[in-house]
C-alpha positions, 0 to 999 in steps of 0.5 A: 170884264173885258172878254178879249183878256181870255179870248184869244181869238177875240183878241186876234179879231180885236187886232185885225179890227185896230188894223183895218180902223188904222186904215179907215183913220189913217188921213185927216178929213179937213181943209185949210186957211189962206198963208199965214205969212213968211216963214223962215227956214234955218239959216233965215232962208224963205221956206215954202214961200216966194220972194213976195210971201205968197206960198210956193206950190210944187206938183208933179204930175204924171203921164203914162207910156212915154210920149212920140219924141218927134211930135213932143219935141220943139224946134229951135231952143231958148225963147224962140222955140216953135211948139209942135203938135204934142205941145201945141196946147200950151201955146198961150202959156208959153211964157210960163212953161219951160220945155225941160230936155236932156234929163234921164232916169237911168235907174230906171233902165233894166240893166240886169233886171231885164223886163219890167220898164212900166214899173220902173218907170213909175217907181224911179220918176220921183224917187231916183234910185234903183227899185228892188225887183221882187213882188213882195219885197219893195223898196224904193225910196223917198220921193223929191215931192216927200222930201220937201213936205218934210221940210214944209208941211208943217206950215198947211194943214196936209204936208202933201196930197196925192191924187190920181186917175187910176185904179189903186193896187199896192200888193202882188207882182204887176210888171215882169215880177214887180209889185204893183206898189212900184207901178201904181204909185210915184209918191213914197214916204220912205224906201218901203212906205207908198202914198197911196193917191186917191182917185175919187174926187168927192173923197178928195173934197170932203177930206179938204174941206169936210162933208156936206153942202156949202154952209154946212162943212164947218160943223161937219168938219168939226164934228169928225175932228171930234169924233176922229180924236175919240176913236185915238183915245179909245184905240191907244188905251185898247192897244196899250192894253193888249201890249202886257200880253203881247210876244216881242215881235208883236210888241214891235209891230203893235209899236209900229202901228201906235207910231202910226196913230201918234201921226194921226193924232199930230194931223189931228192938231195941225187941223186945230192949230189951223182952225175951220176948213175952207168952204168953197162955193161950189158943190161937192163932187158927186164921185168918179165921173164916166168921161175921162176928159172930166175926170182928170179936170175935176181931179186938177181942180182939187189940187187947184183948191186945195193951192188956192186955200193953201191946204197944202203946197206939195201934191202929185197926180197920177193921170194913168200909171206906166203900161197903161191900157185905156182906150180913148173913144172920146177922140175915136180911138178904141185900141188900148194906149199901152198896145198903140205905144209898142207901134213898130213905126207903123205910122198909123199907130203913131198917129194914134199915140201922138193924138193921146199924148196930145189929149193929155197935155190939152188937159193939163193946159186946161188946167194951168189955164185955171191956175193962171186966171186965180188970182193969189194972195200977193196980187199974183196968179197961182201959176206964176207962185208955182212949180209944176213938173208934168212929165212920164217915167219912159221916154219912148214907149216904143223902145221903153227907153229911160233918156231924154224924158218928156219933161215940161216945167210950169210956173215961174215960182214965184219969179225964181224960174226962167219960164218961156224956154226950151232948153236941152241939158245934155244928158244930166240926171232929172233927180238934178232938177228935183235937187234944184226945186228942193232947194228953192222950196228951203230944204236944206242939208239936201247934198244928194237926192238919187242918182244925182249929180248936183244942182241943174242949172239954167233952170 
């Protein structure tokens, strides 16, 4: 006899415990195979590959607080740009970066909604639009890097990844009446749906590629996939059990939640299609590391991997959400980043700031240096099939202004872009630039995407 048909309270425990399963199941746990070849989009346009058939990546990665313009900013434009000291660390490379200038969010201005820039400027990066300033009723909407794992990830095992270096909060109100969904989070599914980042590396890891020292994550890998897809039989037939017995409005959202377990249950055959995981030479992570210098590189190096194995080919990281308070001691500084950014052009201060946006592009130039060094399957490095937008949601912290965003663009997309420059757009919304890296990924139908106004060209 099954109790939950004549306890009710055991039926409601039943419920929170399907729920909280939802939770634990909700990603799949496995990494992935080399490319399998070109796949064309409709219309017979390449998708998700480069004009040589090696994958295109695209990542987005984020850094809190804005950054000290006359520090980011290049002398002269085009080719022959001089970097200053902000940007220094990515001299090497400079054939392979664009310096992106001129691009706004101005749906992350306060307008009538006033104070709140940190959340804005977190919510608005990749999606565009107007966010809705409530701490309970969140809508935003679907981010560029979303759009195109809609459109690619069926070709990889994970349609995207998302990391991140911070804390994870998605509910209550965070900044000047803005849920913490808005500040903590730059990837969105839909208007109402986060991708929330994950900010442990061993997790990152055994999700890619499964649990377990070298040799032993294959079978690892496989066991989970067994057991995952037994948990699903068991928590459908339990549920369609419950739904006889349920009220409409349960019924609705018991329907939303066996939606959810029908996507797991899709994951769980683009894990099969793909067969084995990849198993990378090197040990797993052992967790979140104390210095913060080694987590952000052990969290770039997880989206390396996971381009390398072509687990996926969208990814956003998340270094540290807008507002951000951390100290840096590593570099000697013990005020909080958030603090020094309102610096009042006290020059101290800005010197300060100026060292921490410089600590930060020194990683991110670690790791193009990485990328730049692994050779891909066309004989090519993973840096020049890439696109990498590295930028913040505010401009300047001191003003918590929304124009003119530091913004660099890394990769030659496989030959598609004009790497090597500084270019200044004047004034056009950055949701244009993300309606240009749409299309050269083979998205299409794409007219629009946030406050665009059409493709940016010279790019």
């Amino acid at each position: 006899m099954n109790r939950f048909a004549s306890d009710p309270i055991a039926a409601l425990n039943r419920r929170h415990f399907l729920r909280g399963l939802g939770a634990c199941i909700a990603l799949p746990t496995f990494g992935s195979l080399l490319t399998r070849g070109v796949v064309a989009a409709p219309g017979g346009a390449p998708l998700g590959v480069t004009a040589s058939g090696a994958p295109l990546r695209t990542a987005f990665v984020f850094f809190p607080n804005g950054a000290i313009p006359s520090r980011w900013w290049p002398e002269g434009e085009g080719a022959a740009f001089k970097l200053n000291p902000t940007l220094a660390p990515i001299e090497p490379l400079r054939d392979q970066v664009q310096v992106l200038g001129g691009l706004d969010h101005a749906n992350a201005r306060g307008g009538t909604d006033g104070a709140g820039d940190h959340a804005r400027g977190n919510g608005v990066f990749l999606t565009g639009v107007r966010i809705n300033k409530s701490a309970t009723d969140v809508r935003a909407g679907i981010s560029i890097d979303q759009v195109i794992a809609k459109e690619i990830g069926h070709l990889t095992r994970f349609p995207s990844l998302e990391l991140t270096c911070d804390v994870n909060r998605q509910s209550s109100g965070c900044d000047s009446g803005y849920s913490c969904a808005y500040q903590y989070n730059v990837s969105w599914k839909s208007a109402t749906t986060p991708m929330t980042p994950e900010n442990n590396p061993r997790l990152v890891f055994e999700r890619l590629f499964g649990a377990g020292a070298r040799g032993e994550r294959t079978a690892n890998a496989q066991a989970r996939l067994v057991a995952r897809r037994s948990v699903l039989d068991f928590v459908r037939d339990d549920a369609t059990r419950m739904q006889r017995r349920l009220g409409r409005q349960d019924q609705e959202k018991l329907d939303q939640y066996l939606t959810g377990i029908r996507e797991v249950e899709s994951r769980i055959q683009r894990a099969e299609q793909f067969g084995p995981p990849a198993d990378p030479a090197q040990p797993t992570p052992t967790g979140i590391p104390t210095n913060q210098a080694e987590y952000l590189d052990v969290m770039y190096d997880m989206m390396l991997l996971a381009f390398q194995t072509d687990s996926t080919r969208v990814a956003t990281f998340v270094l540290g959400h807008d507002g951000d308070n951390r100290s840096f001691g590593q570099i000697g500084i013990a005020e909080g980043h958030h603090d020094l950014s309102h610096h009042q052009n006290n020059e101290e201060r800005i010197e300060k700031v100026a060292q921490i946006d410089r600590w930060y592009v020194e990683r991110f130039a670690a790791f193009l240096r990485r990328l730049d060094a692994t050779a891909d399957v066309d004989g090519k490095s993973l840096l020049h099939n890439s696109r990498i937008v590295y930028g913040s949601g505010n401009a300047d912290g001191n003003r918590h202004s929304h124009d003119n965003l530091p913004i660099l663009l890394a990769g030659s997309g496989g030959g598609a872009l004009q790497s090597g420059r500084y270019v200044q757009h004047g004034g056009k919304p950055l949701s244009n630039l993300f309606l240009q890296l749409a299309d050269q990924a083979g998205v299409k139908g794409l007219d629009r995407f946030g406050d665009s106004t059409g493709r940016l060209a010279n790019v």
